[in-house]
C-alpha positions in Angstrom: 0.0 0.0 0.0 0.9 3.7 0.0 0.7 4.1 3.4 4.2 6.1 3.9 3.4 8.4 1.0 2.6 12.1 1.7 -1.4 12.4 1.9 -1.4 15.6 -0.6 -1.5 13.3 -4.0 -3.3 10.3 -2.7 -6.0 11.6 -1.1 -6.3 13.7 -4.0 -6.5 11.2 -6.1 -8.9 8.8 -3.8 -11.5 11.5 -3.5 -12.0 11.2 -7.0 -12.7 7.0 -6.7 -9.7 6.5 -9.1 -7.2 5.4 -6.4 -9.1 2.8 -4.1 -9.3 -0.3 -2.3 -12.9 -0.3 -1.9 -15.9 0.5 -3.5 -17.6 0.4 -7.0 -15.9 1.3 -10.1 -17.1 2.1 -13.2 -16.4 1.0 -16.6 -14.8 -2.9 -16.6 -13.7 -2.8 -13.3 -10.6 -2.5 -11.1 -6.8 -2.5 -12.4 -4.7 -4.1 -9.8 -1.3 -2.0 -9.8 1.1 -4.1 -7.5 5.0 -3.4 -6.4 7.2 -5.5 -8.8 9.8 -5.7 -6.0 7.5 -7.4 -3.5 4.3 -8.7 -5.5 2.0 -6.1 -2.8 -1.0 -4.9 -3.7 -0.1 -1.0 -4.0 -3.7 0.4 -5.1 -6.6 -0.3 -7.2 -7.5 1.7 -10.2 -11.1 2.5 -12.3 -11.2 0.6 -15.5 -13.0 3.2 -18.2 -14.4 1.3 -21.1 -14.8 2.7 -24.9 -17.7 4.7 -23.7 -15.4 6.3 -21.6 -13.1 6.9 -24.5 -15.1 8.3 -26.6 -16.3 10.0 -23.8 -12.9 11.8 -23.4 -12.8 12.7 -27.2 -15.9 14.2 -26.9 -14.1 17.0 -23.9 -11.6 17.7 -25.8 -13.5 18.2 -28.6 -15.6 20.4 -27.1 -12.6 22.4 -25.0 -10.3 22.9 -28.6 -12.4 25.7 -29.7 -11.7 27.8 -26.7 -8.0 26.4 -25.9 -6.8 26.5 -29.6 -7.6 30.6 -29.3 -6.1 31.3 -26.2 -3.4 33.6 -26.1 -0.2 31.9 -26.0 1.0 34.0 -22.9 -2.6 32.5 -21.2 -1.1 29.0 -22.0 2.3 29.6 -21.1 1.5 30.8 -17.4 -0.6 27.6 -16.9 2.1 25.2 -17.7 4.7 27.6 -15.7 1.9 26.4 -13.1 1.9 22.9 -13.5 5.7 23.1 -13.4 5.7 24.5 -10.2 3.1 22.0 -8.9 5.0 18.9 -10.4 8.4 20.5 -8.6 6.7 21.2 -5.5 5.0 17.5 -5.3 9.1 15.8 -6.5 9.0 13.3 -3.3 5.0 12.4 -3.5 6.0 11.5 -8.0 8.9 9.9 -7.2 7.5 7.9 -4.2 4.4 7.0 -6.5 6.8 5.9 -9.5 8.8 3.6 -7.1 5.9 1.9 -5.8 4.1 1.0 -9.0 7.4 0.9 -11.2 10.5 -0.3 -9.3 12.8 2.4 -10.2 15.5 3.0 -7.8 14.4 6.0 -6.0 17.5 8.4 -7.0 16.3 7.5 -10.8 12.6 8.3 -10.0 13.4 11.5 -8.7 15.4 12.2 -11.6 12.7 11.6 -13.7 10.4 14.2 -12.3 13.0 16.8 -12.5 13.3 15.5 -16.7 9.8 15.4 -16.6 9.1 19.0 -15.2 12.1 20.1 -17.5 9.9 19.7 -20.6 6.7 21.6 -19.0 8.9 24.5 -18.3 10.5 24.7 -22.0 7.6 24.3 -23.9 5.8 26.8 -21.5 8.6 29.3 -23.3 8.2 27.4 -26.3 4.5 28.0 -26.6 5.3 31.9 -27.0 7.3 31.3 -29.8 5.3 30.1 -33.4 5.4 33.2 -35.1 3.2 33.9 -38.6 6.0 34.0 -41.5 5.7 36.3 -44.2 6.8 34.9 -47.7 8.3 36.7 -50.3 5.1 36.9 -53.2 6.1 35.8 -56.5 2.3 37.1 -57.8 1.8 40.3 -58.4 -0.4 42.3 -55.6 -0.3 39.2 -53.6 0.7 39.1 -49.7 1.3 35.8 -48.7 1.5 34.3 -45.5 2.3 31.1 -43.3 0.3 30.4 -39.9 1.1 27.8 -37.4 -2.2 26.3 -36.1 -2.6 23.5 -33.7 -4.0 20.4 -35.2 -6.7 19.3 -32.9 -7.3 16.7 -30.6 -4.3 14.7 -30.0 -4.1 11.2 -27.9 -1.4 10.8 -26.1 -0.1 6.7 -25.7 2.6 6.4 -23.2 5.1 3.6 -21.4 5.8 2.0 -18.4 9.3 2.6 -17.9 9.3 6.3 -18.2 5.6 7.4 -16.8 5.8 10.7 -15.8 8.2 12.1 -18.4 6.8 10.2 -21.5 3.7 12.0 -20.5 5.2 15.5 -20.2 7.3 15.2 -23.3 4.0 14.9 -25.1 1.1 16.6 -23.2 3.5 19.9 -22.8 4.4 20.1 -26.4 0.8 19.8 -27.6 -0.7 22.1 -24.7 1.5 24.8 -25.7 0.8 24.6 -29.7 -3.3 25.0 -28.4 -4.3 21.1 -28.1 -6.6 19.0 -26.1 -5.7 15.8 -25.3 -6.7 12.4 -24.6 -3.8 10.2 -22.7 -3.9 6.9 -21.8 -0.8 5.4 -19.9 0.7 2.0 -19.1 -1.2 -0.1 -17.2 1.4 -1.0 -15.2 1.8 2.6 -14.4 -1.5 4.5 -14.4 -0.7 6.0 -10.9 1.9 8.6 -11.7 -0.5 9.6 -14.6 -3.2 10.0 -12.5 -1.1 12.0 -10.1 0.1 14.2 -13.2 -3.5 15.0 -14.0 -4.5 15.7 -10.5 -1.9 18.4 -10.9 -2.6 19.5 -14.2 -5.9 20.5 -13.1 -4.9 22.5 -9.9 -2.7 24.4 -12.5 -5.8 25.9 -14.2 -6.0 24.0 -17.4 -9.9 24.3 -18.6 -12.0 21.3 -17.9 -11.4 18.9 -21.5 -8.6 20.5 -22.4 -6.5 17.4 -20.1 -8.2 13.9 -20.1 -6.7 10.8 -18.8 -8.1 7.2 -19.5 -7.2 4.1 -17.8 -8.2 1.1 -19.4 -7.5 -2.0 -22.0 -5.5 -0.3 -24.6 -6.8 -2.3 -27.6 -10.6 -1.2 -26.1 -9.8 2.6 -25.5 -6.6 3.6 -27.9 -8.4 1.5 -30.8 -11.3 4.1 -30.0 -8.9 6.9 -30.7 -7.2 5.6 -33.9 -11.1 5.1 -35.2 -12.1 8.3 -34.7 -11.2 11.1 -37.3 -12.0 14.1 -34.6 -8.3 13.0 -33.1 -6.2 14.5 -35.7 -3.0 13.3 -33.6 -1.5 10.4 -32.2 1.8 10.6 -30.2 3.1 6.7 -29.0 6.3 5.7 -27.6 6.5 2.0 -26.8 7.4 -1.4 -29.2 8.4 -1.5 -32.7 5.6 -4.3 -33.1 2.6 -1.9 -31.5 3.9 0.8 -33.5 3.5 -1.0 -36.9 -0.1 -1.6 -35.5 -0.8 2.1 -34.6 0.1 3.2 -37.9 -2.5 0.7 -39.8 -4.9 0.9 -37.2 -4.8 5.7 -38.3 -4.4 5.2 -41.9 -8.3 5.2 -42.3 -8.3 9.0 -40.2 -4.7 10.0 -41.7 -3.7 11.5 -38.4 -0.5 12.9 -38.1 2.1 10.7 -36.0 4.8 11.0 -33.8 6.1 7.3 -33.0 8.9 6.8 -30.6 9.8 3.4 -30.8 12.2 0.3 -30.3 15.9 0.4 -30.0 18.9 -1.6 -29.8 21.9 0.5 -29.9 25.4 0.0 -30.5 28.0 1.2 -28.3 31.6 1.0 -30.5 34.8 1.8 -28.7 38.0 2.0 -30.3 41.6 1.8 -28.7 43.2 5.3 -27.8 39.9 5.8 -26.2 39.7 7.0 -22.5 39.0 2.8 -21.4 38.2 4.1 -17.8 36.0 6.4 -18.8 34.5 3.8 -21.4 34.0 1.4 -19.2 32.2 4.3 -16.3 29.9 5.1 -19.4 29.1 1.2 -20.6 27.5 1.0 -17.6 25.2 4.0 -17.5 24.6 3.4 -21.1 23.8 -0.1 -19.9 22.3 -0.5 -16.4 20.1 2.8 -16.5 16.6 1.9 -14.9 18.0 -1.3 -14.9 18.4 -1.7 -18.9 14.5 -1.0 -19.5 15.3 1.7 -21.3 14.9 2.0 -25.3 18.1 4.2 -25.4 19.9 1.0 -23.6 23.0 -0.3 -25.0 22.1 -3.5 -26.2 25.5 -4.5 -28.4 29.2 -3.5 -27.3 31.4 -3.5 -29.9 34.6 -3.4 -28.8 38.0 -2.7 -30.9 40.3 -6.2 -30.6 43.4 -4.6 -29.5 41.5 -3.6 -26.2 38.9 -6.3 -26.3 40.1 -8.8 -23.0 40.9 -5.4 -21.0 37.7 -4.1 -21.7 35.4 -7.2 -20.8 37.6 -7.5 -17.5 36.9 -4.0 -16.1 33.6 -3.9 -17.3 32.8 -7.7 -15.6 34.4 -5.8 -12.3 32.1 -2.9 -12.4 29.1 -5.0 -13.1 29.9 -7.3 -10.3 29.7 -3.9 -8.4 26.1 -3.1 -9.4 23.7 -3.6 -6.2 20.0 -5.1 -6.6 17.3 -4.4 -4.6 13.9 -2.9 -3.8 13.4 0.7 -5.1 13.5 2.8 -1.9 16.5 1.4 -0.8 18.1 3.0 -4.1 19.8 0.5 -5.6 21.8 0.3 -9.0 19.2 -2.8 -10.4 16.0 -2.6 -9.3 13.1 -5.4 -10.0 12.0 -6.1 -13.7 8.3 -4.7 -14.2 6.9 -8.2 -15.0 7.6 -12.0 -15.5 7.7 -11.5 -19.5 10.5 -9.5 -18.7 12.4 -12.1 -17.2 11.8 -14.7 -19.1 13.0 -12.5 -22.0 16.4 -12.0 -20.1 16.9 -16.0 -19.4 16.1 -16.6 -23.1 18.9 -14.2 -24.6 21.2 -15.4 -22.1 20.4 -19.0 -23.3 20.2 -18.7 -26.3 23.6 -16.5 -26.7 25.8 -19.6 -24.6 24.5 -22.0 -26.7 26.0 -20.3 -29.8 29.4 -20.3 -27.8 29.2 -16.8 -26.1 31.1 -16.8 -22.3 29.0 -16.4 -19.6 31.7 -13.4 -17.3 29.3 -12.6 -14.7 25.6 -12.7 -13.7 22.9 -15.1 -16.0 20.1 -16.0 -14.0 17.6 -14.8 -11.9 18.3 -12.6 -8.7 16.3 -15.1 -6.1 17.3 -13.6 -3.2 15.8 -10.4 -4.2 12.7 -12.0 -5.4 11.0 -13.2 -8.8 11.4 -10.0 -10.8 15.3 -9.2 -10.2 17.7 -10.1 -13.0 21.2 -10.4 -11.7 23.4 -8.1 -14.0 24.9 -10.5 -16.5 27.8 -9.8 -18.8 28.1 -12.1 -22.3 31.5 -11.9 -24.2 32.6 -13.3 -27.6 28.6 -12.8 -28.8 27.7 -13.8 -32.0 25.5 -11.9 -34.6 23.1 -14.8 -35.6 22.4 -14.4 -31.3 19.0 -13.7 -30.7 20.3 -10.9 -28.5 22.5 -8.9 -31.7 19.2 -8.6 -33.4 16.3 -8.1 -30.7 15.8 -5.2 -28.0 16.9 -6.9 -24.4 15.2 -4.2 -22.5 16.9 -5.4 -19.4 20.1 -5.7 -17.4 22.3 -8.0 -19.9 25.7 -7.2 -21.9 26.4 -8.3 -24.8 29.9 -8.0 -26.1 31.6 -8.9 -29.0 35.3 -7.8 -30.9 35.8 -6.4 -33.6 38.6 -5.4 -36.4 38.5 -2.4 -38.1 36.2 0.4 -38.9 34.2 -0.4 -42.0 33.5 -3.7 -40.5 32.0 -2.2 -37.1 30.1 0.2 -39.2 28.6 -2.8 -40.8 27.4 -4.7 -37.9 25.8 -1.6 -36.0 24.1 -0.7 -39.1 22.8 -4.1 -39.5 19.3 -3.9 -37.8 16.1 -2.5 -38.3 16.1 0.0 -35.5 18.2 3.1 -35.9 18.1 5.3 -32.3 21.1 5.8 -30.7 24.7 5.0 -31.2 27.4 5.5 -28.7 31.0 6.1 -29.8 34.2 6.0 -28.0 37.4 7.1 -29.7 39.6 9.9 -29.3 40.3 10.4 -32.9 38.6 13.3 -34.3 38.3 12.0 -37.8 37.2 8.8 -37.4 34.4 10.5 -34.8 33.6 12.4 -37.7 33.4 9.7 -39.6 31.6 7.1 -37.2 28.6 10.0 -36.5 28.2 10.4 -40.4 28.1 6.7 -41.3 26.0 5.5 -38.3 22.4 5.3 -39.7 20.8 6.7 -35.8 18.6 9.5 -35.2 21.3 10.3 -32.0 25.0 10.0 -31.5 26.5 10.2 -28.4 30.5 10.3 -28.6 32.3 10.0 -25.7 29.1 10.3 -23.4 25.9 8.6 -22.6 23.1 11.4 -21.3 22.6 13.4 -24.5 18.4 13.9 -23.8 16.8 17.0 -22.8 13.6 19.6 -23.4 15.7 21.2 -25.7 16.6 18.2 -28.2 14.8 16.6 -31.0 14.4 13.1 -29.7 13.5 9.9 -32.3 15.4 7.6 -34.2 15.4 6.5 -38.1 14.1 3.4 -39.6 12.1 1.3 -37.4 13.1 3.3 -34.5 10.0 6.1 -35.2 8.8 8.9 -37.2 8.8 12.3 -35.8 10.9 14.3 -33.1 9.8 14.8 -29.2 11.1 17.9 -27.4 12.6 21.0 -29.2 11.0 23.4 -31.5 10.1 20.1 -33.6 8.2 18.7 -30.5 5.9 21.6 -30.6 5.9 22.0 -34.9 4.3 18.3 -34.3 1.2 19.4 -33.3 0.7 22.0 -35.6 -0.7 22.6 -39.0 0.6 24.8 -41.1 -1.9 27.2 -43.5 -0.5 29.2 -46.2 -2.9 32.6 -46.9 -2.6 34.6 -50.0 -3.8 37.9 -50.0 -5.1 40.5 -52.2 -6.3 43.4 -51.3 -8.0 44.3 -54.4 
């Protein structure tokens, strides 16, 4: 339960019969959200059905005409609001995310900060979309290009990131003069529900925010049915991706898809190995490898391969496991399918003569979500785990020769994200970031995200940028006007 958690969200939240252990529930039912640590029962949430979906569509709907018109400075000092809120109520977020997501409690109050980050830039960013004159190539013509929001935009958002997957989105389209229609994770609907609770002390009009918890087949394939949502912002799989993109043909909404990943992380000798090795693991181990910016392959340059894999093994054996409030470095997995995905690389990656340096198995003693940190060397490509997204806390290295041939093998999949590069060659850096078919290259680093970045991948990584100037230009329409005066 949330027992130790400061009253001010959750009673919120209860007074409103969406956070509950008792009493009738409309819709479907009740969603049981339970601690993936410990298996506990954390709370009980309101199933909505597709009545309630189109239900939502309907507020928003009805709220667009007023919020599309509002003065961009009125928009702007409400999300300055909800930043402040969302800042003031860090611990409560944080303390939520833990309970129902695992995250190590220093991560989860990272994430509200990254979160908040994105309220307060598009807050600025809201000000911003200007009409553009054009230079008229008709005689006695003005001509001119506006920036309008396009409409009612639903809002489909993951489990491992639930507050600031939610932001990214919801501030971008807020401040270009959308409504919304979100519906999280089910895994995570809490910290979504705390977000709204929020949004709506900040003074957003009543359908300008709606949030709806339910089946996502039932209530998103409401959305992608219905032409009056003229948007459709999803990060999560690959696979549900393809799906969402059939499934809005019919309504040709405009889409910003955020998908799977499975980067490469390439170091060459003469680069900084300590500092390689320091940034392996945050590219790695980062709330505990469910992360689609995880590295998934390590490609590392022969000369420095066996020095490599034997710091790296040491550091991993470092890593600590356990339930989020203790703030660990690992925490649990969010469910079994997880870790039966973890086993089966492992598996399936010895049994094509990988070594096994550290880890492989369940963490028992933590309990039946915890994956100990496991290192693989000498991986082959035809592994299952040089072609699929791991999405958990497993290394997969492999040597390699010379450049063209690393090039090669990172290029080789379907998904084109991130790419981390370590070298201290300024030539082949140019190179590497030039050749390496990824919507983001880190060199030399691993954090490269912010509000102020365009953030999406190439190929079957996504379409679209989140955060940045693009972030907000996604929700917007342009119209061209030609004028004469007569």
């Amino acid at each position: 339960m949330l027992d130790d958690l400061s009253d001010r969200l959750v009673d919120r939240l209860t007074d409103r019969a969406l956070l509950t252990d008792q009493g009738d529930f409309p819709g479907n039912g009740r969603l049981a959200v339970r601690d993936p640590a410990t298996g506990d029962l954390v709370a009980q949430v309101a199933i909505s059905d597709a009545t309630s979906a189109r239900d939502a569509v309907d507020a928003a709907q009805a709220a667009f005409a007023g919020w599309s018109v509002t003065l961009p400075q009125h928009r702007a000092d409400i999300l300055h609001r909800w930043h402040a809120l969302i800042i003031e109520a860090k611990e409560d977020l944080a303390r939520i995310m833990v309970a129902e997501q695992g995250k190590p409690i220093s991560e989860a109050r990272g994430e509200i900060d990254y979160a908040a980050s994105f309220v307060q830039f598009y807050a600025e960013e809201a000000l911003r979309p200007n009409i553009e004159g054009v230079t008229s190539h008709l005689a006695d013509a003005e001509m001119e290009l506006w920036r309008e929001p396009v409409g009612v935009a639903a809002l489909i958002t993951p489990w491992n990131f639930p507050c600031a997957m939610i932001t990214r989105k919801a501030a971008a389209a807020l401040g270009a003069g959308c409504t919304m229609v979100i519906h999280p994770s089910a895994e995570t609907p809490l910290s979504a529900l705390a977000l709204a609770v929020l949004a709506q002390r900040a003074g957003f009009p009543d359908g300008v925010v709606n949030t709806v918890i339910g089946d996502a087949a039932t209530i998103v394939g409401e959305w992608t049915g219905d032409a009056r949502v003229r948007a459709l912002s999803f990060t999560g799989s690959t696979e549900v991706g393809r799906l969402l993109y059939r499934q809005s043909a019919e309504t040709v909404k405009r889409l910003v898809l955020e998908l799977g990943g499975h980067a490469p992380f390439i170091v060459f000798k003469g680069a900084d190995l300590d500092r390689a090795v320091a940034e392996a693991i945050k590219a790695k181990f980062a709330t505990s490898g469910q992360d689609c910016l995880g590295a998934n392959r390590f490609y590392i340059h022969r000369p420095i391969y066996e020095d490599f894999c034997a710091r790296f093994t040491a550091a991993v054996e470092k890593l600590t496991l356990g339930a989020g409030m203790s703030d660990p470095d690992i925490g649990p997995l969010i469910h079994d399918r997880q870790i039966e995905k973890q086993q089966s690389h492992v598996d399936d990656a010895v049994a094509k003569g990988a070594r096994l340096l550290t880890g492989g198995k369940v963490a028992t003693d933590q309990g039946p979500l915890f994956f100990q940190p496991t290192v693989l060397a000498d991986v082959t490509d035809d592994a299952a785990i040089m072609r699929e997204e791991t999405f958990g806390p497993v290394a997969a290295l492999s040597v390699f020769d010379d450049e063209d041939e690393v090039i090669a093998r990172a290029n080789a999949s379907e998904y084109g994200l991130v790419a981390y590069v370590h070298s201290l060659d300024p030539r082949r850096i140019y190179r590497l970031t030039r050749a390496l078919q990824y919507g983001m290259v880190a060199v030399n680093r691993t954090k490269v995200t912010g509000a102020p970045i365009p953030f999406g991948g190439m190929k079957q990584s996504g379409i679209g940028r989140e955060g940045a100037r693009q972030g907000l230009e996604a929700f917007t329409e342009i119209k061209y006007v030609c004028r004469d005066w007569g």
